[in-house]
C-alpha positions as CSV (number, residue, x, y, z in Angstrom):
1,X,154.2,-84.9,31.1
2,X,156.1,-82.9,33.2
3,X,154.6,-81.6,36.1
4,X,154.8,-77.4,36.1
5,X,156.5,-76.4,39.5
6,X,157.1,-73.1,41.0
7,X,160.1,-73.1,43.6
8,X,159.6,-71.1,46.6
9,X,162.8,-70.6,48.2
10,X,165.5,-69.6,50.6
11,X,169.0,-70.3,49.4
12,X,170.4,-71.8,51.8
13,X,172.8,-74.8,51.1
14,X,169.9,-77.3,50.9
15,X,167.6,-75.2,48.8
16,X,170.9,-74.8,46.4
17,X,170.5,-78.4,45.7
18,X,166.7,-78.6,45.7
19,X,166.9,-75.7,42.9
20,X,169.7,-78.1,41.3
21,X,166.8,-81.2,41.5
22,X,164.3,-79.3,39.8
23,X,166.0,-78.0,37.0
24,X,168.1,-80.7,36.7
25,X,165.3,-83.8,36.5
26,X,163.2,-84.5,33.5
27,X,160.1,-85.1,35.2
28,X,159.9,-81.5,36.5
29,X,158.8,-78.4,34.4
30,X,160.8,-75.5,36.3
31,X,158.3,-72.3,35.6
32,X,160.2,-70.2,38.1
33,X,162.3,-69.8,41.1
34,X,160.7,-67.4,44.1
35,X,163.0,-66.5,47.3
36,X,161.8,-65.5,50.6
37,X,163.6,-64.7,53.7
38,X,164.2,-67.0,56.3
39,X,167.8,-68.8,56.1
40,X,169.3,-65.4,55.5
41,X,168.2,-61.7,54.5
42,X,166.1,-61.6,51.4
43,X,168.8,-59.9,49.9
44,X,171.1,-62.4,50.2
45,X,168.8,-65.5,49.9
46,X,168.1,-63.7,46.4
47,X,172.3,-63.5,45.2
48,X,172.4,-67.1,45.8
49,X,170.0,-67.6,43.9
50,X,171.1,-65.9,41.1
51,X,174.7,-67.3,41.7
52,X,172.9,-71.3,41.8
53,X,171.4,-70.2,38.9
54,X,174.6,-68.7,37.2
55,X,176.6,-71.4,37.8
56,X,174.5,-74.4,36.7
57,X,172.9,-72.9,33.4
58,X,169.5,-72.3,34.9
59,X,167.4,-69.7,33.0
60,X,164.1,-69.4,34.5
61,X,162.5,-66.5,35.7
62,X,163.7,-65.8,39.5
63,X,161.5,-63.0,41.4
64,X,162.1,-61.8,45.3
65,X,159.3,-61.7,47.1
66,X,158.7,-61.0,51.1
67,X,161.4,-59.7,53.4
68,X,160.0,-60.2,56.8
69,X,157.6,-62.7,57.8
70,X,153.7,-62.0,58.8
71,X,154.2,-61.3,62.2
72,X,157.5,-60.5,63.9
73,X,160.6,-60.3,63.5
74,X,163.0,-62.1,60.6
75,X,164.8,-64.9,62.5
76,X,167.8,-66.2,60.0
77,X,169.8,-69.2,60.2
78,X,173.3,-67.8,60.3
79,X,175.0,-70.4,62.6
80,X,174.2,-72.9,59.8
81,X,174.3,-71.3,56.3
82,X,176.9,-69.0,57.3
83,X,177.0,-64.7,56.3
84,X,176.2,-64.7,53.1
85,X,174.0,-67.8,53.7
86,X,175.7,-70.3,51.5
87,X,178.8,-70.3,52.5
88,X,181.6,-72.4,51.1
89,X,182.2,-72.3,47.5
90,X,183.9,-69.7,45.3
91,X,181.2,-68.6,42.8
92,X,181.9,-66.9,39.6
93,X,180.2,-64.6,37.3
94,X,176.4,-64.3,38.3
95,X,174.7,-63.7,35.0
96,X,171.1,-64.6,36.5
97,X,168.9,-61.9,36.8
98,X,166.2,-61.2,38.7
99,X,162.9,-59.9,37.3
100,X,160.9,-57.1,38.7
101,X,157.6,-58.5,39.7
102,X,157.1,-59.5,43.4
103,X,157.1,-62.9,43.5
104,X,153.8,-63.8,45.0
105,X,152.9,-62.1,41.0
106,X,155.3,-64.4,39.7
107,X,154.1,-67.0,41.0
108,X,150.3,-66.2,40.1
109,X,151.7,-65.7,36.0
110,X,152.5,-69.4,36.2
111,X,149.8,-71.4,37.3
112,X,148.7,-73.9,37.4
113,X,151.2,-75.6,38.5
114,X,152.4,-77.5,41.7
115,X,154.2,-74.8,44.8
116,X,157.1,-76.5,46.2
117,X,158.1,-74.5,49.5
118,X,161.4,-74.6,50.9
119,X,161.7,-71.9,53.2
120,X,159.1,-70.2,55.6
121,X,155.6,-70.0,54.0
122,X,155.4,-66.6,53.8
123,X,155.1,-65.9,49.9
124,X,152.5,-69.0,49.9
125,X,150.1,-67.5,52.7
126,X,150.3,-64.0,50.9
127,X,149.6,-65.8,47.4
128,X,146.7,-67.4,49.0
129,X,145.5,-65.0,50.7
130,X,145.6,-62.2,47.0
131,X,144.8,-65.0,44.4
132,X,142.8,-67.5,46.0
133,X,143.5,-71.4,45.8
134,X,142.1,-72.5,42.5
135,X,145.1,-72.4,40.6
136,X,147.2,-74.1,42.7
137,X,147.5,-78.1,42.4
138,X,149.3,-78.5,45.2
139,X,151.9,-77.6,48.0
140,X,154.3,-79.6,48.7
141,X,156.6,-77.8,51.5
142,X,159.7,-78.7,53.6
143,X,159.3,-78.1,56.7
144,X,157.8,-79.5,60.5
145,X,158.3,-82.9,61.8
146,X,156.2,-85.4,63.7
147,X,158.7,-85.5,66.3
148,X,161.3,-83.0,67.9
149,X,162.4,-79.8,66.3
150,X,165.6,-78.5,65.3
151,X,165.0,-74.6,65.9
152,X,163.4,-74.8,69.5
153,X,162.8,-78.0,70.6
154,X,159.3,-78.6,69.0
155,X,159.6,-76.1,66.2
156,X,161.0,-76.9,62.5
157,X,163.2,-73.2,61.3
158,X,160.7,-72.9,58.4
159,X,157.3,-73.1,60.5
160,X,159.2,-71.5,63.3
161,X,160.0,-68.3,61.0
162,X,156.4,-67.6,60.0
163,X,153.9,-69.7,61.8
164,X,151.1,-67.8,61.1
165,X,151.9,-68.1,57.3
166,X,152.3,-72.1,57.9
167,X,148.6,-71.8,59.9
168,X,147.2,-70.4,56.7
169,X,148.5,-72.6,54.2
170,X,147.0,-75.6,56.2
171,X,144.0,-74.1,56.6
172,X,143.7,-73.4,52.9
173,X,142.1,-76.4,51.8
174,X,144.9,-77.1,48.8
175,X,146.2,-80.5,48.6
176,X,149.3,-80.1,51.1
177,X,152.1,-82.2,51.8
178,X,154.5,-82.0,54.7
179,X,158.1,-83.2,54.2
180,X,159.4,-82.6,58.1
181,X,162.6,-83.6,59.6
182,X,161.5,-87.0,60.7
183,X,161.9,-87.9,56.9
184,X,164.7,-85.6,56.0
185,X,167.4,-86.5,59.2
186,X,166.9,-89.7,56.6
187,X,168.5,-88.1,53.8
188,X,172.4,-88.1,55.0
189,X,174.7,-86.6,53.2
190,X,177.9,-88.9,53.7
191,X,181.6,-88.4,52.5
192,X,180.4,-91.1,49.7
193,X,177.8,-89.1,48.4
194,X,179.8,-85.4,48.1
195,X,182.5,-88.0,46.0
196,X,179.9,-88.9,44.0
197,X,178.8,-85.0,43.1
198,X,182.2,-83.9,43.0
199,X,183.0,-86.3,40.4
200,X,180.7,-84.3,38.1
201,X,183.1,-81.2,37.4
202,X,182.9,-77.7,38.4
203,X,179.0,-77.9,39.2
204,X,179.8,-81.0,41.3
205,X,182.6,-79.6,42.8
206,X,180.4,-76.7,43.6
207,X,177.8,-79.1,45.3
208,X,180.7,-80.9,46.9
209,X,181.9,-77.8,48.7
210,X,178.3,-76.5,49.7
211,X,177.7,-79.8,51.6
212,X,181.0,-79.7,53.0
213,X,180.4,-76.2,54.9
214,X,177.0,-78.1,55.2
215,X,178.7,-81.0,57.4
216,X,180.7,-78.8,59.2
217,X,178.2,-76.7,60.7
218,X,176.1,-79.6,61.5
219,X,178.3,-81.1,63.5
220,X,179.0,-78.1,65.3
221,X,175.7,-77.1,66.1
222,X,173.7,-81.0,66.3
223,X,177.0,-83.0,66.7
224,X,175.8,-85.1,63.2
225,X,178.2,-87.1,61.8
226,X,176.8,-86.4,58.1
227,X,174.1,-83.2,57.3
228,X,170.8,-83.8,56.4
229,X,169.8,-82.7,52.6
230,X,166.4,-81.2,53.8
231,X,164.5,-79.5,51.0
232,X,165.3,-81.7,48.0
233,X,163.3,-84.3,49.3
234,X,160.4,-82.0,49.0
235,X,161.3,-81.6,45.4
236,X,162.0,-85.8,45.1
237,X,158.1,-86.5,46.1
238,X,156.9,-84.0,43.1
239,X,159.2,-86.3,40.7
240,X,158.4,-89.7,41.8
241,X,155.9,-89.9,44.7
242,X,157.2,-93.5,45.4
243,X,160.0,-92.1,47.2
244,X,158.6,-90.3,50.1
245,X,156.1,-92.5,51.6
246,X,152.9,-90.6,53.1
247,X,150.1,-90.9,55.5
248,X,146.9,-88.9,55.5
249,X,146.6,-86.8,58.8
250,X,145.5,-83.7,60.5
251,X,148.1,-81.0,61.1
252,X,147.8,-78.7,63.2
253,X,150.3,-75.1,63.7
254,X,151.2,-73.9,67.1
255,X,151.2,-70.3,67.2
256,X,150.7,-68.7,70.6
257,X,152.9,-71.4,73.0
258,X,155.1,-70.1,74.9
259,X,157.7,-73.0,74.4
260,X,156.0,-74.8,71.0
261,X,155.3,-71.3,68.8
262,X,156.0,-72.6,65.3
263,X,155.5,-76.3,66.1
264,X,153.7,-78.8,64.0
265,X,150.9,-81.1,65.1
266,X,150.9,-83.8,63.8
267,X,147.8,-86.2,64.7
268,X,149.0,-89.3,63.4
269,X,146.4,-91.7,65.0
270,X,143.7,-89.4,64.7
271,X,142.7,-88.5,68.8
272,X,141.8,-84.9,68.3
273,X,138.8,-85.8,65.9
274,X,140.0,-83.3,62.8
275,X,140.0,-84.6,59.5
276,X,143.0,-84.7,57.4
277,X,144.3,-81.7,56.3
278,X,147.8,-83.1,54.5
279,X,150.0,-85.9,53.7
280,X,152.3,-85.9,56.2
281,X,155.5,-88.2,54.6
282,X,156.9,-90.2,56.9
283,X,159.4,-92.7,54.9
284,X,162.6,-91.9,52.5
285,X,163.9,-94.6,50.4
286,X,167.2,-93.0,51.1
287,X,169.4,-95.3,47.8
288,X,167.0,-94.1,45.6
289,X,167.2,-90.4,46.5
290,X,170.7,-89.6,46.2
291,X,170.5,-91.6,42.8
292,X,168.0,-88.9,41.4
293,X,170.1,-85.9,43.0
294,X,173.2,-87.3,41.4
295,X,171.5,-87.6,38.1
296,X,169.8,-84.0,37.9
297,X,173.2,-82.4,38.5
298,X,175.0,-85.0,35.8
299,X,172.1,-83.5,33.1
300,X,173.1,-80.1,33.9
301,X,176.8,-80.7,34.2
């Protein structure tokens, strides 16, 4: 069967093709697409979206949901998704809507089902903390890394925007797992693989030129010579676990250092004596991947 999923989201180039992944792959039951800010204004994470949505087919309930995160101020990624925060393509008529339920409601009118985060964890802490854990199989989030970071140098953008909301969802005792950069800087998104979406038609085309805005601000910013597609991977472990190899461990979110706020720790060889709170993934079979992209964006082409 299926398993249900609610998408939790920040659109955001990457989350464009994560949304694309679960609507697009068989083994996923899309209940309903949430947005949050973090890569842009919650405003504008919202349009896109509706215009992801629009553009591929998608009809499932989408619902906005926080605008700011627990504590402090918003921090957006506008150096790498651009203004409107998907930059690049030329959408056309949006004909998504957007219900009026807050999403952390949404979400609660569709469980059970599995939470797959790709933004900051601020509509998953605030669900938590209103409707409890019980109806929640799991979370599966992008975001982290057991190695550097790509926001400060220990912090991940997602933890980094809400940390707090990050501290409570791995305190929550729901089944989590962590898909951080260390798997994701994996998932390269070479010239060979936008040929491969574009051949699909207009909704390849339109994946073709999100990555290519993608690439170029990557290689301004981190001097890659392909970008990395983050959050789909998070949605590639919910369709077929055997993809992104994990390892039980205690994680651990920084939220008062004065040069680590937002980082993850990740105790991979157990020395701090805390028992595992997550699967933390730590291996991408990369071929296989970009197979299962292609494929969900062929089904909805």
């Amino acid at each position: 069967m299926p398993t249900p999923v609610v998408l939790d989201c920040d659109p955001g180039h990457d989350d464009a093709i994560a949304i694309l992944l679960a609507a697009g792959s068989p083994e996923i039951d899309l209940r309903a697409i949430t947005t949050v800010a973090a890569n842009q204004t919650l405003d504008k994470v919202t349009l896109n979206a509706r215009r992801i949505c629009s553009a591929a087919g998608i009809a499932v309930p989408i619902a906005r949901g926080c605008d700011r995160p627990l504590a402090g101020p918003l921090r957006v990624a506008e150096d790498i998704h651009g203004a409107s925060g998907m930059d690049g393509p030329a959408f056309g008529t949006i004909t998504a809507g957007v219900v009026e339920e807050h999403a952390v409601d949404v979400m609660h009118a569709h469980m059970p089902a599995t939470l797959v985060a790709t933004g900051a964890l601020t509509n998953v802490a605030t669900y938590l903390r209103r409707y409890g854990t019980a109806a929640v199989r799991e979370i599966v989030l992008m975001g982290g890394s057991t190695e550097r970071g790509n926001t400060t140098p220990y912090a991940e953008f997602n933890i980094h925007v809400d940390p707090e909301a990050a501290h409570v969802v791995f305190t929550s005792g729901v089944p989590v797992t962590m898909v951080g950069l260390n798997v994701t800087h994996q998932a390269l998104v070479t010239p060979q693989v936008v040929a491969r979406l574009t051949a699909l038609g207009p909704l390849g085309r339109i994946c073709g030129d999100l990555m290519t805005f993608f690439a170029a601000t990557y290689r301004d910013v981190f001097g890659f010579d392909a970008p990395p597609l983050h959050d789909p991977v998070a949605v590639a472990r919910v369709i077929d676990p055997s993809l992104v190899a994990c390892v039980e461990a205690f994680v651990g979110i920084e939220t008062t250092g004065t040069f680590t706020r937002g980082a993850t720790v990740v105790d991979l060889h157990a020395r701090l004596g805390e028992p595992p709170n997550a699967r933390v993934a730590v291996g991408l079979d990369v071929e296989r991947f970009f197979d299962v992209v292609v494929e969900a964006v062929r089904n909805l082409s």
